[in-house]
C-alpha positions in Angstrom: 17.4 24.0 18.2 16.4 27.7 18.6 14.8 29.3 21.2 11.0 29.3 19.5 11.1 26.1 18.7 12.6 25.0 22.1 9.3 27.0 23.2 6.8 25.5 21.0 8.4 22.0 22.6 7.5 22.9 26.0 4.0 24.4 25.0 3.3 21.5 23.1 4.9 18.8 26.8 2.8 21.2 29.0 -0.6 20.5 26.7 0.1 16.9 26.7 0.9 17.0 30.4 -2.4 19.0 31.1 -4.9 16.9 28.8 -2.9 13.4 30.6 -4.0 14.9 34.1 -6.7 16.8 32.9 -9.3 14.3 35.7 -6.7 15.3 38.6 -6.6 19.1 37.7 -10.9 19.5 37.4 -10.4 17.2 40.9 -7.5 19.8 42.4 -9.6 22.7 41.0 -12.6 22.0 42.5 -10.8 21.3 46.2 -8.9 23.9 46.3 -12.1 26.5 45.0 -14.2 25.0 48.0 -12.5 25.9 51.1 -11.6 29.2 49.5 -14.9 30.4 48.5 -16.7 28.8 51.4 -14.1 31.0 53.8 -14.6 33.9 51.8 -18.6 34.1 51.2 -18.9 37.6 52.5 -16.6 38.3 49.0 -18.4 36.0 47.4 -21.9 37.8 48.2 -20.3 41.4 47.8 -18.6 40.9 44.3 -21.3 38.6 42.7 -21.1 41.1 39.7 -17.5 40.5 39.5 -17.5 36.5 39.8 -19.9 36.6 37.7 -18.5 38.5 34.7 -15.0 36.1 35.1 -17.3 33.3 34.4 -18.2 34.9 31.1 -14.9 35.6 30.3 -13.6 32.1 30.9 -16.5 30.5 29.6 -15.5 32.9 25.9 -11.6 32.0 26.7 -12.6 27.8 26.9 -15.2 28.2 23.9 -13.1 30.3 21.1 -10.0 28.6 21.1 -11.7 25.3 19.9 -13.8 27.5 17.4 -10.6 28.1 15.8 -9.9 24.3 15.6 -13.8 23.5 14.6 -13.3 22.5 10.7 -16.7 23.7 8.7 -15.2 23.1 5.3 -15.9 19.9 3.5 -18.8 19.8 6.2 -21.6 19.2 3.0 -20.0 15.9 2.2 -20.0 14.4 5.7 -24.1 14.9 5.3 -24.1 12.0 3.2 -24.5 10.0 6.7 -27.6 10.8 7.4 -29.0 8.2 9.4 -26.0 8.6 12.0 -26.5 12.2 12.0 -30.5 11.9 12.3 -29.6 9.5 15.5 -27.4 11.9 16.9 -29.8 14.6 17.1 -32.2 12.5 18.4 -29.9 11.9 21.6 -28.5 15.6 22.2 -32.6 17.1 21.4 -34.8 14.4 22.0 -33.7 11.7 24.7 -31.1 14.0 26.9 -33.1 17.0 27.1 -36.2 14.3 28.4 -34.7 12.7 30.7 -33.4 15.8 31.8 -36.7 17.1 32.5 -38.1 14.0 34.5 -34.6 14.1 37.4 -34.7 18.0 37.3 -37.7 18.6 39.3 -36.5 16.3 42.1 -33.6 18.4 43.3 -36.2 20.4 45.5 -35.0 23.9 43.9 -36.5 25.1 40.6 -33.2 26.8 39.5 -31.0 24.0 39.8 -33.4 21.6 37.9 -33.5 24.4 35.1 -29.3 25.0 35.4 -29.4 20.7 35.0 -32.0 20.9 32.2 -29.4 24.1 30.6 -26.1 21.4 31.4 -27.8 18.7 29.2 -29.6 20.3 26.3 -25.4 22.5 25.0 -23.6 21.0 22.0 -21.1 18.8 22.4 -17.7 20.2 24.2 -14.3 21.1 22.2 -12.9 18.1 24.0 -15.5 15.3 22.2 -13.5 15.4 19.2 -10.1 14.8 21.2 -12.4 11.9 22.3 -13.3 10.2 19.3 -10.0 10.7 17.9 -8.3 8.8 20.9 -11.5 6.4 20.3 -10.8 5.4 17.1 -14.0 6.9 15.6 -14.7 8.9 12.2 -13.1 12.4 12.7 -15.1 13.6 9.5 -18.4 12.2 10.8 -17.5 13.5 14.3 -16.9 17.3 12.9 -19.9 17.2 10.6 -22.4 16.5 14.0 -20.2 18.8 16.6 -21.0 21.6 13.5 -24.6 20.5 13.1 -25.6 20.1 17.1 -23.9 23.5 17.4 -26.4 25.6 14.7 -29.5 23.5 16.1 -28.5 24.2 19.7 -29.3 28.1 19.1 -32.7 28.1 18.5 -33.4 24.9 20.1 -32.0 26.3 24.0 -34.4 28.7 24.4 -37.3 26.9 23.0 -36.1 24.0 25.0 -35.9 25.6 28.0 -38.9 27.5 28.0 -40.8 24.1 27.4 -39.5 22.8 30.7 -40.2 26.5 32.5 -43.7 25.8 31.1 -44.3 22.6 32.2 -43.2 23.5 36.4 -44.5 26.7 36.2 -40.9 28.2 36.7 -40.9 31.7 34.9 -37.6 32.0 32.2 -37.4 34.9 30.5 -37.1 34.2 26.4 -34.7 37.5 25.5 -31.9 37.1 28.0 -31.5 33.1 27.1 -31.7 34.4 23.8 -29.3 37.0 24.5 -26.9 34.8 26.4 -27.3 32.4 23.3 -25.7 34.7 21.1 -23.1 35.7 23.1 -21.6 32.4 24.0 -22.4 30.7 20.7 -22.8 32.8 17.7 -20.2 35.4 18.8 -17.3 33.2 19.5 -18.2 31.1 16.2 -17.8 34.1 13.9 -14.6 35.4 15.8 -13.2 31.4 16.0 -14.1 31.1 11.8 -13.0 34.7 10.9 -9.4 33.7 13.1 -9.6 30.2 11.3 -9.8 31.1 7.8 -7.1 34.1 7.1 -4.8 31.6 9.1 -5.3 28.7 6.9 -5.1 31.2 3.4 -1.6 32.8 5.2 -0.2 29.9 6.9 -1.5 26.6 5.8 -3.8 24.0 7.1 -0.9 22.2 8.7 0.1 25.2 10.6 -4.2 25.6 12.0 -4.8 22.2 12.4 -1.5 20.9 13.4 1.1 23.4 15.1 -1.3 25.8 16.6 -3.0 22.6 18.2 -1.3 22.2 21.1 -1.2 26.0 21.7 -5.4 26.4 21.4 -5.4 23.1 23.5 -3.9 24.4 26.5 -5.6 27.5 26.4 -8.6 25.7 26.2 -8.0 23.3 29.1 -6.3 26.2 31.2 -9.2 28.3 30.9 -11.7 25.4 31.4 -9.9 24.7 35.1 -10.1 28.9 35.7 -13.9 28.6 35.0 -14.4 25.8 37.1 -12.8 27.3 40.3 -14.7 30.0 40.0 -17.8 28.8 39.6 -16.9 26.3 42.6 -16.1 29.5 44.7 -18.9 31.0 43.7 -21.4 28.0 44.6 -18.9 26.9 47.9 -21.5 27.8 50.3 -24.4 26.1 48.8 -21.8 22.9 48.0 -20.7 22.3 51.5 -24.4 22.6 53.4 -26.0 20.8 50.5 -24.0 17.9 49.7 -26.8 15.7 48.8 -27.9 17.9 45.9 -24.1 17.8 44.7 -24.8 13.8 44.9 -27.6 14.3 42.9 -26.1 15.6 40.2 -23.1 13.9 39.8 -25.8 10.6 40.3 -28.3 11.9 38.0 -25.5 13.2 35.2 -23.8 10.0 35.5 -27.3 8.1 34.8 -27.7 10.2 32.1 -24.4 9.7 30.2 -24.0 5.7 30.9 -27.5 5.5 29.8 -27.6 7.3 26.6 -23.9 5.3 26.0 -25.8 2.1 26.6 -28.7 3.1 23.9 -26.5 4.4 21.2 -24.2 0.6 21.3 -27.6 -0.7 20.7 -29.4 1.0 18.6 -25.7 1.8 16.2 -25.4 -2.2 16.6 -29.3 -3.0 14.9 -28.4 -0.7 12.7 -25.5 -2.0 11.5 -23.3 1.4 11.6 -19.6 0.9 11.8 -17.1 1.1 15.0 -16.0 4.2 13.5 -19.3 6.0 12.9 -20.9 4.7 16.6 -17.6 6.1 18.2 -18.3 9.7 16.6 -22.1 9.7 17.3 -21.5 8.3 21.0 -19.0 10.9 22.0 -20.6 14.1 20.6 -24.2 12.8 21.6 -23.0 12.5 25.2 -20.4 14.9 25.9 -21.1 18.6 26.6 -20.2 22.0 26.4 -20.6 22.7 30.4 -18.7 26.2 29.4 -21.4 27.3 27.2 -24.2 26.1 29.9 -23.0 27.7 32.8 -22.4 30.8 31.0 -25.9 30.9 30.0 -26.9 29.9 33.6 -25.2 33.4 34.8 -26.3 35.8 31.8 -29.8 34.9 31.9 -31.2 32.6 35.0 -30.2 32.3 38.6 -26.8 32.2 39.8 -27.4 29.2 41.6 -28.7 27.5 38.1 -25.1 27.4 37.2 -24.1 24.7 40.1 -24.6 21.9 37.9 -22.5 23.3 35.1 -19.6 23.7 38.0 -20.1 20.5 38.8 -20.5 18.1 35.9 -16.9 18.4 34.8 -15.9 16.1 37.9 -17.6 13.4 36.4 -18.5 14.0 32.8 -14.7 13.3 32.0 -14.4 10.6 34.1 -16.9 8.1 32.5 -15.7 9.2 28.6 -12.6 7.9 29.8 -13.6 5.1 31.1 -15.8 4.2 28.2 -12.3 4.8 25.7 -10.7 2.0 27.9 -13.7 0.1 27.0 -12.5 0.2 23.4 -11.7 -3.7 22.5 -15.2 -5.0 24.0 -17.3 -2.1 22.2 -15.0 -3.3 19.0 -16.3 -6.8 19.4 -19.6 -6.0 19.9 -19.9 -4.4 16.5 -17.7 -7.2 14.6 -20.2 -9.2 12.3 -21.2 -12.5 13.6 -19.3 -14.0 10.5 -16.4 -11.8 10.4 -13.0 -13.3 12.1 -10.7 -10.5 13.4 -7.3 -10.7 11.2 -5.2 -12.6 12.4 -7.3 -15.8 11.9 -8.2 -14.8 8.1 -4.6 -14.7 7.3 -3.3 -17.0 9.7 -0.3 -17.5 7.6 0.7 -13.7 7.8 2.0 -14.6 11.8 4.5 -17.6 10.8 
């Protein structure tokens, strides 16, 4: 074996060894960030500009790499599902972004109610995908929503978020969320597409979607753990003295996600969509981008806005996971009444 592919072997362990442990990184992350940054809040106060230009830089670092891996083409043929697609919208635009609204005045600080409304109203995140795929869910069908939440989401988080600022008179400014918008979205989706598609003309689609995996993978997770720490650091202060808000959110996020799970088995059950195609909306309707929210949190709202971005990941993983273990009781939920599984139509095939 020589030496670069003895390389690409230990990239490819370490990304398998990362996404396995990904739960006890976030968890490490997060323990180690706290102490530090709540020792060190005089830095913390003098180099805000600092912190808070590594959180856009790790927040780019986590979203391009899986802008590379986001496939567009063949995306006008997965429209043909239309009602799953319709459905899925109506979760990530509709239902999230309401029940958002009612829990996010409650936290007694208008700025973390609108960095809660931000965390729930992003696209799905570059790990959903990994999700349905582990899941057992339509890849195709998966892609074709991650692609469509993702162009909605730009016009529809600034009008979304002004709705809320209107309705508790909290004052958000339309151009920086605008602003922010493009820079954490549109940017990284031009340079991830114009990477994408010289690669696949030069090297293949085998080489993009398969051998640079693991690489874009790693990057993604490495840079989703440096963005976490230090937005922790950043919040420590607020984190330690205010542990009930930190409840809250991981409470009212939790709520949130186990709800919206519970809706879409019964509503993808009455209308009789597959395992496959429920898996795909389920995931990318409840899983999100808490990179792109908590960069728009510190380009264009408070810096305290972006807490529940920082926090989330501790819990958002958590529950997807536990729903993927959940896998052979959502299965026979959505076999037909009639329908046998296999083994008894063909009971011959087991002699």
């Amino acid at each position: 074996m020589n030496p670069e592919s003895r390389g690409a072997g230990k990239l490819q362990r370490a990304s398998e060894h990362v996404r396995k442990y990904l739960i006890l990184y976030t968890i490490l992350s997060v323990a180690i960030a706290l102490p530090i940054g709540y020792h060190s809040s005089g830095f913390t106060i003098a180099n805000r500009g600092l912190l808070s230009n590594l959180v856009i830089f790790f927040a780019i670092l986590t979203i391009y790499p899986s802008m590379i891996q986001l496939k567009t083409e063949g995306f006008v043929k997965s429209l043909k599902s239309w009602k799953q697609i319709l459905v899925s919208l109506i979760y990530v635009f509709v239902l999230s972004p309401i029940i958002a609204f009612g829990l996010a005045p409650t936290f007694g600080n208008d700025q973390i109610g609108v960095g809660f409304v931000t965390a729930n109203i992003v696209p799905a995140s570059s790990a959903s995908l990994g999700y349905v795929l582990i899941a057992g869910g339509s890849i195709e069908l998966a892609t074709a929503l991650a692609v469509l939440s993702f162009v909605i989401a730009i016009p529809a988080i600034p009008l979304l978020l002004n709705f809320y600022g209107s309705q508790v008179s909290t004052a958000i400014s339309t151009i920086p969320v605008l602003l922010s918008v493009f820079y954490i979205l549109v940017l990284p989706f031009a340079a991830g597409q114009l990477t994408r598609y010289p690669l696949l003309r030069k090297k293949g689609s085998s080489f993009v979607n398969k051998t640079l995996r693991p690489y874009l993978s790693l990057a993604t997770m490495l840079s989703m753990l440096s963005l976490i720490f230090v937005l922790v650091d950043k919040e420590a202060s607020v984190m330690i003295s205010k542990p009930r808000i930190v409840g809250e959110i991981i409470g009212y996020q939790s709520a949130i996600i186990v709800g919206i799970l519970i809706v879409s088995i019964l509503v993808s059950r009455m209308m009789h969509f597959s395992y496959e195609d429920h898996q795909a909306v389920a995931f990318i309707s409840v899983t999100k981008n808490q990179s792109v929210a908590a960069a728009i949190a510190t380009l264009a709202l408070n810096p305290i806005s972006a807490l529940p971005p920082a926090i989330i990941p501790m819990i958002q993983p958590v529950i997807a996971i536990i729903y993927i273990h959940l896998e052979k009781t959502i299965k026979a939920f959505f076999q037909l009444p009639h329908e046998q599984p296999l083994e008894r139509k063909h009971p011959a095939s087991s002699q």
